[in-house]
N, C-alpha and C positions, 0 to 999 in steps of 0.2 A: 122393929122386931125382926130379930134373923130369920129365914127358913130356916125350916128343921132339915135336916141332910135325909136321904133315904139308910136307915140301919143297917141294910147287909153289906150298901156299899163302902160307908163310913167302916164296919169291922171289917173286911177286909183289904181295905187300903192301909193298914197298919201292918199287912203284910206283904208288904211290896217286890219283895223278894221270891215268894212263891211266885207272883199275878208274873213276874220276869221270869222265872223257870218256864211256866208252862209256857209261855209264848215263845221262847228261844226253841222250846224243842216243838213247837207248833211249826216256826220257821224254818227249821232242821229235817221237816220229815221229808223224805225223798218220794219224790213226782211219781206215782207207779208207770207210767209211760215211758221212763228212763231207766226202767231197774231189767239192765241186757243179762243178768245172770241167769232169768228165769230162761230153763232150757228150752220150752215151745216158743220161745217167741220165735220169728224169720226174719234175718239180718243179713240186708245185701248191701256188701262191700264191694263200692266203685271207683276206680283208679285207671289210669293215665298211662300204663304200661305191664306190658307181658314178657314172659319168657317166650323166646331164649336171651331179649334183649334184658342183660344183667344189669340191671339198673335198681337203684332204691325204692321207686315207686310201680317197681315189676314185682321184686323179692319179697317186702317185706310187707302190703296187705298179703301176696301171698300165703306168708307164713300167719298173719295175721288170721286171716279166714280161716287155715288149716287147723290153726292148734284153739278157735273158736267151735269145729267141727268134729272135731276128733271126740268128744265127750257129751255131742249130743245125738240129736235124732238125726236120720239121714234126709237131707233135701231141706233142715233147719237156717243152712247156712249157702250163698248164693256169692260168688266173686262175681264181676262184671270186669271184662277186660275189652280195651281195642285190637280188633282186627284193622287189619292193613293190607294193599297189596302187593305182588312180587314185585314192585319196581320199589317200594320203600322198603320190604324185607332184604333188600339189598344193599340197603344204606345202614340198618340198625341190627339185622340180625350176623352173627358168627357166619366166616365162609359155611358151606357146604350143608346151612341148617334153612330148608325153605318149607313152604306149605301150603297144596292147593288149597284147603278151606280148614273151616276152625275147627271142626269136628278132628284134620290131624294136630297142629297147634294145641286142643285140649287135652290129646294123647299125652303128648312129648310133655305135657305143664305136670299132671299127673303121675308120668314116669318119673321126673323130675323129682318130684315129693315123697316116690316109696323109694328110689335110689340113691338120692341125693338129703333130703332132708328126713329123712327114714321115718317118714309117717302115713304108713298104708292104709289105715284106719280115717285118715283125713281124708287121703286121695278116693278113698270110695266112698265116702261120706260129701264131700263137698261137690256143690253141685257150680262148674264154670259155665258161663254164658257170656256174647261175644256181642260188640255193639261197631259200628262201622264210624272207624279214623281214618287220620290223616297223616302223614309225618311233615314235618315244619322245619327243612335244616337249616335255616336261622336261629331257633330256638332250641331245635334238638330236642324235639315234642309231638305227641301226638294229641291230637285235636278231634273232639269224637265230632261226628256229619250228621246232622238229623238230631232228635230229640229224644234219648237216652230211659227218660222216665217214663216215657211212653210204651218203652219196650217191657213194660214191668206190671204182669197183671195185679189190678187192684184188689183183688183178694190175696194175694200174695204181699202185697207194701206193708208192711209193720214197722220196722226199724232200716233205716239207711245210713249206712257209714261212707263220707264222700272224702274220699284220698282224695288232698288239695282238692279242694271245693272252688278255688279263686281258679285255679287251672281248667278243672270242667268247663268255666261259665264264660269266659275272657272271649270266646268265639263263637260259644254255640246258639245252634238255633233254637228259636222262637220254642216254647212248651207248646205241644199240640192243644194238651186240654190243663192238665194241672199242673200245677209246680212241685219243689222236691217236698216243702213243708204240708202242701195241698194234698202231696201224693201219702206220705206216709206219714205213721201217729209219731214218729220221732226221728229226727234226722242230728249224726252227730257229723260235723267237718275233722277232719285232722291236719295241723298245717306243717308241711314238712319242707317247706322251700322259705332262701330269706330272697324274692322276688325284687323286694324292693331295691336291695345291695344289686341284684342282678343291673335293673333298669339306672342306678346312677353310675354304672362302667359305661352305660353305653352311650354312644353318641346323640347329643339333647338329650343328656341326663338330665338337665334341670329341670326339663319339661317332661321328659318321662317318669320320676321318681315321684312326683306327688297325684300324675295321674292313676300309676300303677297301686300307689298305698290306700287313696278313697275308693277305688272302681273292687281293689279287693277288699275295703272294709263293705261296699254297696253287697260284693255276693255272699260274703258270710254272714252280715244281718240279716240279709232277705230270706236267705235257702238253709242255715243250721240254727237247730234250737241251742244245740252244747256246741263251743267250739274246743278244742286242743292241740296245745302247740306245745310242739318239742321240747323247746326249750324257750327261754325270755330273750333271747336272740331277733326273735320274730317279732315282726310293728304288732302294735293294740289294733285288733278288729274290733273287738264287742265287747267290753271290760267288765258291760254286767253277765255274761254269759260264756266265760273263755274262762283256761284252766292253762296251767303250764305245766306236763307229766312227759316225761319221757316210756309211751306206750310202744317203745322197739324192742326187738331183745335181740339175743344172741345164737345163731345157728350152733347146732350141738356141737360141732366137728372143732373149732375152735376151742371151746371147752377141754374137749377130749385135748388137743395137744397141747393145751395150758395142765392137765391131767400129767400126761406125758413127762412134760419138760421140769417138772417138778424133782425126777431121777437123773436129768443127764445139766449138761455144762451147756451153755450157749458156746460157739464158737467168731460167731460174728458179730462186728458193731453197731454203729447205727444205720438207719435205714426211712427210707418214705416210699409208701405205696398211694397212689390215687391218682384221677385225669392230671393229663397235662395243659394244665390250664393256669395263669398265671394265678388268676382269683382264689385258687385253693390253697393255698397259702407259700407256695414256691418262691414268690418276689420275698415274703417276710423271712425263709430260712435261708435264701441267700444274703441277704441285708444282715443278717443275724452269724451267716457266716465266715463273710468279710468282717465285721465287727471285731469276733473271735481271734482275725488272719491279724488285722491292725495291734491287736494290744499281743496279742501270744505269737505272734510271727508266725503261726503257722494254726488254720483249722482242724475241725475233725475232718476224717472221711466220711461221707454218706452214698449208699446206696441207692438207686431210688428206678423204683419201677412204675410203668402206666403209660398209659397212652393218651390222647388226645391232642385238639387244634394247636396248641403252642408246642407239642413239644420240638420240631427243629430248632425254632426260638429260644425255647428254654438250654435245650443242651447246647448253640449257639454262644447264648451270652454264658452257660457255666465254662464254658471252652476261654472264651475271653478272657475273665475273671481270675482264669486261673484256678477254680475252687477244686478241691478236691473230690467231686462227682464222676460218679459211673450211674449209666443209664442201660436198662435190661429191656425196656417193653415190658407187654403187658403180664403178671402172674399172679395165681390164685396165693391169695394172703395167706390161705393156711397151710402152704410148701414154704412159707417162710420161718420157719419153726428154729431156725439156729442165729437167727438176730434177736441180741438181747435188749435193744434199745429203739423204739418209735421213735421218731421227730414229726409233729405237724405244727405248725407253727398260726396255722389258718385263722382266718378272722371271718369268715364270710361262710363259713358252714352254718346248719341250724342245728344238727347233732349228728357227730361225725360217725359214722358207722366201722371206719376202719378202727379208728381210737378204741372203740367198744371189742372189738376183734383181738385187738394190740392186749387188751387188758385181759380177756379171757384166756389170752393165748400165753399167759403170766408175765409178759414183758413189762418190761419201763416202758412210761409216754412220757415224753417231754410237748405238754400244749399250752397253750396260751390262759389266762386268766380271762376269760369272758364269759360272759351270761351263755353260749352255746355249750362251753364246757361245766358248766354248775355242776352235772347228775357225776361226771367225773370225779368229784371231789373227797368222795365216799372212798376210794382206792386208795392205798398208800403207796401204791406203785404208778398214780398220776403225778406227778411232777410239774407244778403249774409255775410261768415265767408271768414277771411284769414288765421287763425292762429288758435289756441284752445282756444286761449282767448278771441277770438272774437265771437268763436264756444258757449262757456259757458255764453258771455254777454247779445247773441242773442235768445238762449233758453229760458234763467231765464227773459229776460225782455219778452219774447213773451207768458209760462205760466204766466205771474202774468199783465198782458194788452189784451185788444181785439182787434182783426184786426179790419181796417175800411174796409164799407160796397165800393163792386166795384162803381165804375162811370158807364154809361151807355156807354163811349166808352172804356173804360176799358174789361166792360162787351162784348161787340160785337165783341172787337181783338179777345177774347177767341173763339169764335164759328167757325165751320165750312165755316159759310158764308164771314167771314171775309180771312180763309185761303185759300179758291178758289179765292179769289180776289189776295193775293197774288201768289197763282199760277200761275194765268193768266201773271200777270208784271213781275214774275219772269222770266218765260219761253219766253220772247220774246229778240229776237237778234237784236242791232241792226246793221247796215252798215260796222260801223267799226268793232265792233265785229267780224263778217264778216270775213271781210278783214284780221286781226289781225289770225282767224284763218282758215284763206284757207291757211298763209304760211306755218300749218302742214299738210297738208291733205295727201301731195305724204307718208310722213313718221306717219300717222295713216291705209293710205291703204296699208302699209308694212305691221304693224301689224295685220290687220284685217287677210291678208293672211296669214300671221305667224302663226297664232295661230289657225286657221280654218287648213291651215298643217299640225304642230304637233298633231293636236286634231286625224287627221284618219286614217282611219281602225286598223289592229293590233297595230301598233307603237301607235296611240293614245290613246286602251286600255290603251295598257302597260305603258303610260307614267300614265295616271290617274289612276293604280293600283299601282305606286309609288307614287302618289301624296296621298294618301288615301282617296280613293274616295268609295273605301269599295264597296257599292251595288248598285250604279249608275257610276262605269267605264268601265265595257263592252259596252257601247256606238254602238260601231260596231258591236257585236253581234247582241242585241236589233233594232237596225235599221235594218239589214241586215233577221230578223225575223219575224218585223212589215211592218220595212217601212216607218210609222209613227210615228208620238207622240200624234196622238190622241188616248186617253183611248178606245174609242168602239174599236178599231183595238184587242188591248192585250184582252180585254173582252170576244169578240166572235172567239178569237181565239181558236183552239183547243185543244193547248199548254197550260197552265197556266204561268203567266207571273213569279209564282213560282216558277215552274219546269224550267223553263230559265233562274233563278236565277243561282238553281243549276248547270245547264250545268254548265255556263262561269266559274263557281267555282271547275268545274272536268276539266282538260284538257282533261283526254284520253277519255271522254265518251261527247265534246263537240267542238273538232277539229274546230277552226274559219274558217282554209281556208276550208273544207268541208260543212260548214254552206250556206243554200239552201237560196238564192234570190227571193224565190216565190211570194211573198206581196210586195217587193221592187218596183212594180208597181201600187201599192193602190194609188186612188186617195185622200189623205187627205182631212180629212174633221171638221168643225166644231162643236163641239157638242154642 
């Protein structure tokens, strides 16, 4: 004799379509821990570089924070930036721009945003606070000293957005008491660098490219609940918890002279703006324009501005070559306003910002077809190559045609205001997602512990003095001197954070285990 079934569940398994509805939109509902639109919550945005030093990971959480601030409550919104001192502001900041302590540094960042990025309502709304770095001219990076989350009182931790998250962690010292995911009810990473491509240039690439891709898959499992990357350029960190959105936008002034050039003629050709650096894609538009020289007897001209490590190198071998290049140093992209044609040819960017610049500013881009340029795509005025003949089709037809003028949603993707909308939908998790990854979590709180271990005291020097960490790996000393990682500690110390340099770099005249705990009881503070 069969069992009898139970009858409500026998009727509605005939409906099986329903019992999938509800459950899809069961799995669809969004985590309320993730949902950053609500305007009380406090979201502190931490990154890797400041103004004046005009870098991607100075500018653009900048603007990031500002145009998150501008529309809420005041002291909602928190940057976290590294301070430095005048012996490294000499290496990364503009001649003639220095500053005793962060209090002027926050001036000049503020001024900066009601003069320059004309948002005065952000500048008095957002609230900057300074944590004590390093500069690393190896890497051409600053490396925060001390324990960062520490600086950040626990009724204040709600949400944390960590500019390169794999950046913060690569050096730093030991958590005092919690970690980022410990500290606050929601932590999102944003990944803006292709690290990996960095470490296979470099010498024991073979051995640095797989240590660099697991050590950063180790800190964005351990320390974000949402990851975002640029673009699909960038290795898989966390596949169950990672999103690929382009959340950059575009500064307004740009705009305005893509506005502008909409009435007048370009008068000039092509052109490339960025470091002088072979990796940025320099080797490929020369290769591309010998190419051109071999079948048409003769290339285009380019113009090309920027600065950086290769460039005698670079204008060197264009000298050689014979190619048709003029080189300017360095200038602000948007006086570039009478070149009608971009050239980047890059392979090694994650999302190029001048590209984004080139586009709002109504020009032709001529770039390459790869996963960094995907959000590109949307333009009719991107011109993407796969080949060198594609590369030569796209040039010669974009000198001798005019780009068409943007669309007004065209125009709006590009702004700001559009990329915080995508941040917002980016960063939100939902149910499943969830679910999918709480089944890592016991094996991400391994790693958090693993690597906050080897990170301390002696042993974790010593590991980040083989790792070349150069003048941000005595970790242990620095903490065990301060205490802290806020800047006023080393400031009004009576030490020089110089002279502590030195110590950790003499053994016999700086002994760690003799190294005095005095300050190890400061109460950290926010500046």
């Amino acid at each position: 004799c069969s069992a009898v079934s139970d009858p409500f569940t026998s009727f509605w398994s005939k409906f099986p379509a329903l019992t999938n509805v509800d459950n899809n939109r069961d799995a669809e509902t969004v985590m309320e821990e993730s949902n950053l639109k609500d305007t009380n919550r406090t979201i502190w945005i931490i990154t890797t570089a400041c103004l004046p030093w005009m870098t991607g990971t100075s500018i653009n959480p900048l603007l990031r924070a500002a145009y998150l601030a501008k529309d809420r409550p005041e002291g909602k919104i928190h940057l976290m930036v590294p301070w430095v001192d005048k012996k490294d502001q000499e290496l990364i900041f503009p001649p003639g721009i220095r500053f005793n302590n962060p209090d002027e540094q926050r001036e000049y960042v503020k001024n900066w945003l009601i003069t320059d990025a004309h948002l005065p309502s952000a500048a008095e709304k957002l609230n900057i606070t300074f944590y004590a770095g390093r500069y690393h001219d190896e890497y051409h990076s600053i490396f925060s000293m001390g324990d960062i989350a520490d600086l950040i009182p626990d009724e204040q931790a709600d949400v944390c957005i960590l500019e390169e998250p794999e950046h913060l962690s690569w050096f730093k010292a030991p958590f005092k008491s919690k970690d980022w995911q410990d500290k606050f009810k929601y932590v999102v990473g944003i990944i803006h660098t292709n690290y990996v491509i960095y470490a296979r240039g470099e010498s024991l690439g073979l051995i640095k490219e797989p240590v660099v891709y697991y050590t950063n898959q180790a800190f964005c499992r351990g320390y974000c609940h949402k990851i975002i990357k640029l673009s699909g350029a960038l290795q898989d960190l966390a596949s169950e918890k990672e999103i690929i959105s382009n959340v950059h936008g575009v500064r307004a002034k740009y705009i305005h002279v893509g506005d502008e050039m909409r009435t007048k003629k370009f008068t000039k050709g092509a052109y490339f703006i960025g470091k002088m650096a072979w990796q940025k894609g320099l080797s490929e538009l020369f290769a591309n324009m010998k190419f051109i020289a071999k079948r048409a007897r003769k290339s285009f001209s380019i113009d090309i501005y920027g600065q950086g490590q290769n460039a005698k190198e670079i204008q060197d071998y264009a000298t050689q070559q014979k190619l048709p290049a003029k080189f300017f140093g360095a200038k602000d992209h948007a006086l570039l306003k009478e070149y009608k044609v971009f050239v980047n040819p890059s392979l090694s960017e994650v999302l190029c910002t001048t590209i984004v610049e080139a586009i709002a500013m109504g020009k032709w881009v001529v770039c390459a077809k790869h996963p960094s340029n995907e959000f590109f795509e949307q333009f009719p005025n991107c011109l993407m190559f796969r080949n060198e003949e594609e590369f030569a089709a796209n040039v010669q037809w974009a000198l001798h045609n005019d780009p068409l003028p943007l669309t007004e949603q065209q125009r709006y993707t590009l702004t700001w205001e559009a990329a915080t909308e995508r941040l917002l939908e980016a960063s939100k998790m939902t149910k499943a997602m969830k679910e999918s990854s709480d089944k890592f979590v016991l094996r991400n709180r391994f790693l958090v512990w693993l690597l906050d271990t080897l990170g301390s005291g002696q042993f974790g020097d010593t590991l980040r003095v083989l790792s070349g960490a150069k003048a941000v790996a005595h970790q242990y000393v620095y903490v065990s001197k301060y205490g802290s990682a806020s800047p006023l500690v080393s400031l009004t110390s009576e030490e020089s954070d110089e002279t502590l340099i030195a110590s950790e770099c003499t053994p016999e005249e700086g002994n760690i285990e003799n190294t005095t705990n005095s300050t190890a009881d400061l109460t950290p503070n926010v500046i």
